[in-house]
Steps between C-alpha positions, in 0.01 A plus 500: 500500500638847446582666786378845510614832720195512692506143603577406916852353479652203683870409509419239203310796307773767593781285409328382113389867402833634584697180361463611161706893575745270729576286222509831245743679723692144524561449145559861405832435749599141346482685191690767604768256658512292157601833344807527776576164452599512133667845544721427789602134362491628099634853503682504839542692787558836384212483306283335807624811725403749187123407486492434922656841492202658228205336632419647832533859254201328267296347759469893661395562146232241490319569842278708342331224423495337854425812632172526277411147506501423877349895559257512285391085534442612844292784387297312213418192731406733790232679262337164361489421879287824515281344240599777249652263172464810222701713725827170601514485093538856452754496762671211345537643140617820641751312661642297246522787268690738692746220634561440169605838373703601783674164422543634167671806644713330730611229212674788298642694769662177624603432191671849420681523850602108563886583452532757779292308718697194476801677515351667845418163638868362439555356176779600276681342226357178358246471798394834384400378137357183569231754750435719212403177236278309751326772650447689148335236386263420841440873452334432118254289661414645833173637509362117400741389807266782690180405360584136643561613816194642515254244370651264741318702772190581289471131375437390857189804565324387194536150654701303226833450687520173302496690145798756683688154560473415201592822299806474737608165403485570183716819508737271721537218234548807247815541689637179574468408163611797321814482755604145404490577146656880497750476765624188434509454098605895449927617520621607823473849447129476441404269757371753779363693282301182396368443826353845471342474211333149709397693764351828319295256258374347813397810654324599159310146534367601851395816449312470130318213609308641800447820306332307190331282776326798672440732256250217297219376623571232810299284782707738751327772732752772366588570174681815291333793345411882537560668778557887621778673682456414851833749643366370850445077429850557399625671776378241704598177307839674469485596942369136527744283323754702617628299744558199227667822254729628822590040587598510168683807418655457867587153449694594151683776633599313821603233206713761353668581825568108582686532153681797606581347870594132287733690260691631828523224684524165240524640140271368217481212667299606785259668227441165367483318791202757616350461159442074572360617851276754342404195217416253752360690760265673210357142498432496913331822543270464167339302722437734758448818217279224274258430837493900521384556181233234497367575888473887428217507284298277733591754778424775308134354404418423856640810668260700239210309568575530868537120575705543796457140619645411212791718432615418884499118395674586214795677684517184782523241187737682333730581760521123583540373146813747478642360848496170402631561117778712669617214665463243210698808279775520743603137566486430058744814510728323694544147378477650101756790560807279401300341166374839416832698510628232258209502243610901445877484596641189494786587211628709838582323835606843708150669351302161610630558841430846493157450415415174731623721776313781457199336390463314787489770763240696252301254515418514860294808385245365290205430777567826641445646118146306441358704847618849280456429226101402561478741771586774219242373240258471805452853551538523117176299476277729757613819302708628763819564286703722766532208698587242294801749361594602830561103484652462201728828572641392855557151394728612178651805530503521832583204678649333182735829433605563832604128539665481212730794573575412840514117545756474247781748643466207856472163314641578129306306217280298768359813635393583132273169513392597883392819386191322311393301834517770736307707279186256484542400847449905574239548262272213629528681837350796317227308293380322841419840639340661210259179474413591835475832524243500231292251554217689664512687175462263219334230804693215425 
């Protein structure tokens, strides 16, 4: 039976309808670790550090996209909660559309300026020009990469988080495939930017087919078409996902200053060894970011039809389901942190070590992350988007930042991989007390 957003949810029901975004968020990672898998072991290190140097630099590019999917899903679900469906697709198409020219914007800016940023974040010399290929070529493709972003959110509020899985997988086999072919069959000198040319087709796969999908006629509750300028729905989608645009932007900038901090203390090999972590732990938290996305726009439903039995069950379920997958998470990162290390750097024995080393004391983080990460999306989901930045803010550049500066200059390289624990640990401090604080105002 489909499972619909106004339906009473048990842990069986809660874990199937959100299955299908944990799953989505799941294999958008594997795919993403397939495409650092044939770079690193088919193009080499330099060229692994390049594009673990670029992304976090694109990724601040693409947020628009999160920020606009998981603000205005919130928005859109809240108002067919409210019974008002003419009004959630207005506010849909308006939000699709204006995501999508900013991204636009953004895409040739990017483009024009990707030398001096690279150069600002560290690269010179031939890590400088493998940057400029692979992210010129992201850049071509970007505002699809945006527009999937978004419909990953928006898939799940017009309840067809099955079809979002879906249009995923098939971006992700896109990928894979194009990346066997291009980066191994083409010369040496092309082969990275091969793998770009895999991963921008991809993105163009997951962001045409929702588009063609929603603008014809469908069996969803939402679909594209004419809207008006709403200066204040956009406001608000853009106040509300916030928190997910400030965890992202925060989160590649605090990338960018791990690179820095790596390039100091362990050369390029400390930039590669954080770009396995960041690989394999993408995997881990698309879990926790996956069961976000697909709880929100239940939340969101039931907090605007004022179901506050409800939306207090929801909180206790989830909050147990991410204890006990926190747990599972962090005992699979230890016993796989040797195996892993090897899959991406096993041509390099001293990198392997590197990376086994640090990976196993990040690691300890990941069911602290789950709490923040939902916690974040939480107050996403009831509209209130101050908090959930506040969140997203403290956890990243504040508590991330701060650690990373100082934990180093006491335990060298270690303190580096510290920095990411103590920063979760912190934040979940912070999340507990927010979730308290305003319960008697959302009456969960």
């Amino acid at each position: 039976m489909t499972i619909q957003l106004s339906d009473r949810f048990t842990y069986g029901k809660l874990i199937k309808f959100t299955l299908p975004s944990i799953a989505m968020m799941i294999f958008t990672s594997i795919y993403s670790v397939v495409d650092g898998f044939f770079i690193s072991n088919f193009t080499g290190k330099v060229a692994f550090s390049a594009v673990n140097l670029i992304i976090p630099f694109l990724m601040i590019v693409a947020t628009v996209g999160i920020m606009f999917g998981t603000g205005g899903t919130a928005i859109v679900a809240n108002t067919f909660g409210a019974g008002d469906k003419e009004k959630a697709n207005r506010y849909f198409s308006l939000f699709v559309y204006v995501a999508f020219v900013l991204s636009v914007l953004f895409a040739i800016l990017g483009f024009v300026f990707i030398r001096p940023i690279a150069t600002l974040l560290g690269a010179k010399g031939e890590l400088l020009g493998h940057c400029i290929v692979y992210g010129r070529i992201i850049l071509m493709t970007l505002p699809f990469f945006v527009l999937q972003l978004l419909f990953q959110s928006f898939f799940v509020a017009a309840e067809k988080p099955r079809l979002g899985l879906l249009v995923t997988c098939a971006a992700g086999v896109t990928n894979m495939v194009l990346d066997a072919v291009l980066v191994i069959l083409l010369p040496l000198e092309y082969k990275l930017a091969g793998a770009a040319i895999a991963t921008a087709f991809s993105q163009f796969i997951g962001g045409v087919i929702p588009l063609v999908y929603f603008y014809r006629k469908n069996s969803s509750i939402l679909r594209l078409g004419k809207t008006s300028f709403d200066g204040k729905a956009i406001f608000k989608a853009c106040t509300n996902g916030s928190s997910e645009f400030m965890s992202n932007v925060s989160m590649s900038i605090v990338g960018m200053l791990y690179n820095i901090q790596l390039l100091k203390f362990a050369g390029e090999n400390g930039v590669a060894a954080y770009g396995v972590m960041m690989y394999v732990s993408m995997i881990f938290s698309a879990t926790f970011i996956g069961y976000s996305i697909g709880a929100s726009p239940v939340i969101a439903y039931h907090d605007g039809a004022r179901n506050h039995d409800e939306l207090k069950g929801l909180l206790k379920k989830s909050l147990r389901l991410l204890g006990v997958s926190g747990i599972v998470m962090v005992t699979a990162a230890q016993l796989l942190a040797v195996p892993l290390a090897q899959i991406f750097v096993g041509y390099d024995k001293e990198l392997v070590d590197l990376t086994v080393s640090g990976f196993r004391i990040f690691a300890i983080a990941f069911p602290f992350m789950g709490f923040v990460i939902f916690g974040s999306g939480f107050f996403t989901a009831l509209n209130d988007g101050l908090t959930s930045a506040l969140i997203s803010f403290l956890r990243t550049l504040v508590f991330q930042v701060s650690a990373v500066l100082l934990l180093p200059i006491i335990w060298g390289i270690d303190g580096i991989w510290i920095s990411i624990v103590v920063a979760q640990v912190v934040a979940v401090v912070f999340t507990a007390v927010f979730l308290i604080v305003k319960r008697k105002n959302y009456h969960y």
